[in-house]
C-alpha positions as CSV (number, residue, x, y, z in Angstrom):
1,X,0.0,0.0,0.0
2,X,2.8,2.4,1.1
3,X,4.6,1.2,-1.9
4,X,2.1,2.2,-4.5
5,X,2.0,5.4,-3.0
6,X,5.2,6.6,-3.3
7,X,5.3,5.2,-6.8
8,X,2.8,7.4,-7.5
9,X,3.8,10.5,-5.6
10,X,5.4,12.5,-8.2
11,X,5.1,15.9,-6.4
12,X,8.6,15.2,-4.6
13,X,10.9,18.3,-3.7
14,X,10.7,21.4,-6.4
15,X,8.9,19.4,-8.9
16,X,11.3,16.3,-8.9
17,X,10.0,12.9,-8.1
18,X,10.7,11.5,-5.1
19,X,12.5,8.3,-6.7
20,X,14.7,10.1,-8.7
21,X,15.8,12.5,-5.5
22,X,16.6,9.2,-3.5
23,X,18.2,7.8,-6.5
24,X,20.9,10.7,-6.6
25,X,21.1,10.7,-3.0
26,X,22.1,7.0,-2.9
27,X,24.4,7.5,-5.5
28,X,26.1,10.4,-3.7
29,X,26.8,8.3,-0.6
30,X,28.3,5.2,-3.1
31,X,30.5,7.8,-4.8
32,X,31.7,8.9,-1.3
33,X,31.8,5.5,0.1
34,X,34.5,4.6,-3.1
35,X,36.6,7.7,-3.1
36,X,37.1,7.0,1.1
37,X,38.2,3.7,0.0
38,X,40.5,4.5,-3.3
39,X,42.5,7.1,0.0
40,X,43.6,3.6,2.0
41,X,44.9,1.6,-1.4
42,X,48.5,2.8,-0.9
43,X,51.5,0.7,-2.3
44,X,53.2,-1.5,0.2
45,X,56.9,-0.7,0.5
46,X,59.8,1.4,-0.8
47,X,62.1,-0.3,-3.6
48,X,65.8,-0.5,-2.1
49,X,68.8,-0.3,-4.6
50,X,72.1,-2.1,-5.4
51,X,74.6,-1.2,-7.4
52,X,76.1,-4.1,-8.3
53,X,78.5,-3.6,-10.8
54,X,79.3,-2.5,-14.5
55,X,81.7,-4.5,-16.9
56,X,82.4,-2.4,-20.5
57,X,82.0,-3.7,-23.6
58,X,83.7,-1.0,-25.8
59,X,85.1,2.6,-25.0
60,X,84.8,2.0,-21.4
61,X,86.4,-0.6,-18.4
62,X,84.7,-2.1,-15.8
63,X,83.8,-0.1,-12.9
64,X,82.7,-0.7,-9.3
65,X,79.1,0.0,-8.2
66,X,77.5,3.0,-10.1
67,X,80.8,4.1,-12.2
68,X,81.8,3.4,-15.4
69,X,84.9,4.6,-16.7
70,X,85.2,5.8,-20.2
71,X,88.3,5.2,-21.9
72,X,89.3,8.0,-23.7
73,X,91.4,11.1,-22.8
74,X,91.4,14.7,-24.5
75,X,88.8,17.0,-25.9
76,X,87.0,14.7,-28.6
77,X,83.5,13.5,-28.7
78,X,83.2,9.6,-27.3
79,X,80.3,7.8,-29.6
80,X,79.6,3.7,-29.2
81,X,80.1,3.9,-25.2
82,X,78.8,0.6,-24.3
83,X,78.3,-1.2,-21.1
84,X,76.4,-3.4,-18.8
85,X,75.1,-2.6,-15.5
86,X,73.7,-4.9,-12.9
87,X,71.1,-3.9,-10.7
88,X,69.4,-5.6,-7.8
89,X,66.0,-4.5,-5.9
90,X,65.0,-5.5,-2.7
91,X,62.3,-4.2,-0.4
92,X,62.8,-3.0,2.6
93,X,63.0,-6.2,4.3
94,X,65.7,-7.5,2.0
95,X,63.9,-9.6,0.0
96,X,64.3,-9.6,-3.4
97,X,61.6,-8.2,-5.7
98,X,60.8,-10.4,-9.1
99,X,59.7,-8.5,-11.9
100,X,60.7,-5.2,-11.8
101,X,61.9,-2.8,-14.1
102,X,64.9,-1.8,-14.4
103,X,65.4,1.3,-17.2
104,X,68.5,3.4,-17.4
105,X,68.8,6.7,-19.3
106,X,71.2,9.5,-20.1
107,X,74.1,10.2,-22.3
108,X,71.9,9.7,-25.6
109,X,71.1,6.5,-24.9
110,X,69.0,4.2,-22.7
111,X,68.3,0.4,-21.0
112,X,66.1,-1.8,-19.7
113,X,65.7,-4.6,-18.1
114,X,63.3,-7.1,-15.6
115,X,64.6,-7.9,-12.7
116,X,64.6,-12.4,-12.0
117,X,64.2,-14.2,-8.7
118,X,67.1,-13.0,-7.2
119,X,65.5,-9.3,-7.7
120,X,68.8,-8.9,-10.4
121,X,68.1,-7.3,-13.8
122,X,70.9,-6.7,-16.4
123,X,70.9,-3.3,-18.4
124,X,72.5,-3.4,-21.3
125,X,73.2,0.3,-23.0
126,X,74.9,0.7,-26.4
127,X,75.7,4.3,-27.7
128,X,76.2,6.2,-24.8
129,X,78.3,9.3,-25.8
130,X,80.2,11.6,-23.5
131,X,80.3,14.8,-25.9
132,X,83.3,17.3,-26.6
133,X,85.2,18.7,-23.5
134,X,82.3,16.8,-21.2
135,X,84.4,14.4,-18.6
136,X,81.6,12.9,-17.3
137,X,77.7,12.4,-17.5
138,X,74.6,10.6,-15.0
139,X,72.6,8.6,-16.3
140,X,69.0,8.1,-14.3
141,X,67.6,4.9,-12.6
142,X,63.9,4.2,-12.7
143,X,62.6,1.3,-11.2
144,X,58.8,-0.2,-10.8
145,X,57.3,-2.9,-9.1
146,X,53.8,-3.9,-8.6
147,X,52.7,-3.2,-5.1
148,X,55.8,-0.7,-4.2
149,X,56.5,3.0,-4.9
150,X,58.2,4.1,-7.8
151,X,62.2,4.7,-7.4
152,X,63.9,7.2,-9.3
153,X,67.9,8.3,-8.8
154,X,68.5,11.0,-10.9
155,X,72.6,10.3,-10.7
156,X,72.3,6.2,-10.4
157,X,75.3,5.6,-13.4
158,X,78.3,7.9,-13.8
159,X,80.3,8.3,-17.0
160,X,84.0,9.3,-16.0
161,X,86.5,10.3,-18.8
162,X,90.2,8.7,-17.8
């Protein structure tokens, strides 16, 4: 009985009909309800970074941790720097992180990789290039991992003329 009233009460508020009023209402609170929720979906942990080594591959030696040294003295333009760099990623437990990836960038070049089980990822990067009268360049480190914030070192790999 009450039902068939209010189905048929289409006076509602300002000329609206009652059902369509409590529909926007209810929608308001589900819209509220979801963006309270989206607030509490934060990653998990912070990505921690190792350095683990580079070994050169042309115009450049091996080098420990984050340098690489560039073999090449004077005032000239160095093309066809090429190297590989190993990362590893841990949380901050010190557990390694499967999956991640790895990408390094700078120097006119670039490299990427996905980190494996041991949370160690490979970058290879061809055709760096240390330009005229420029003894050394950074390159960046970006890493991402489902479930962990973003890491990005701005100055992760060092090119050093020797």
């Amino acid at each position: 009985m009450l039902k068939n009233k209010w189905l048929r009460d289409r006076r509602g508020i300002e000329g609206l009909p009652m059902h369509l009023i409590i529909i926007v209402v209810i929608a308001g609170v589900v819209i509220a309800a979801i963006l309270a929720m989206m607030g509490t979906f934060n990653p998990k942990d912070s990505l921690q970074i190792e350095y683990a080594g580079t070994d050169g591959r042309h115009n450049c030696s091996d080098g420990d941790g984050n340098l690489v040294k560039v073999t090449a003295a004077g005032a000239e333009e160095v093309t066809d720097i090429d190297f590989n760099a190993t990362i590893k990623v841990f949380d901050s437990k010190g557990n390694p992180v499967k999956g991640a990836t790895v990408v390094l960038a700078g120097a006119q070049s670039a490299g990427s990789g996905t980190t494996d089980e041991n949370g160690e990822a490979t970058v290879q990067v061809d055709d760096a290039v240390l330009k005229a009268n420029q003894q050394s360049a950074y390159m960046s480190l970006t890493v991402k991992a489902s479930g962990f914030h973003d890491y990005t070192d701005e100055e992760a790999i060092l090119l050093q003329r020797t």
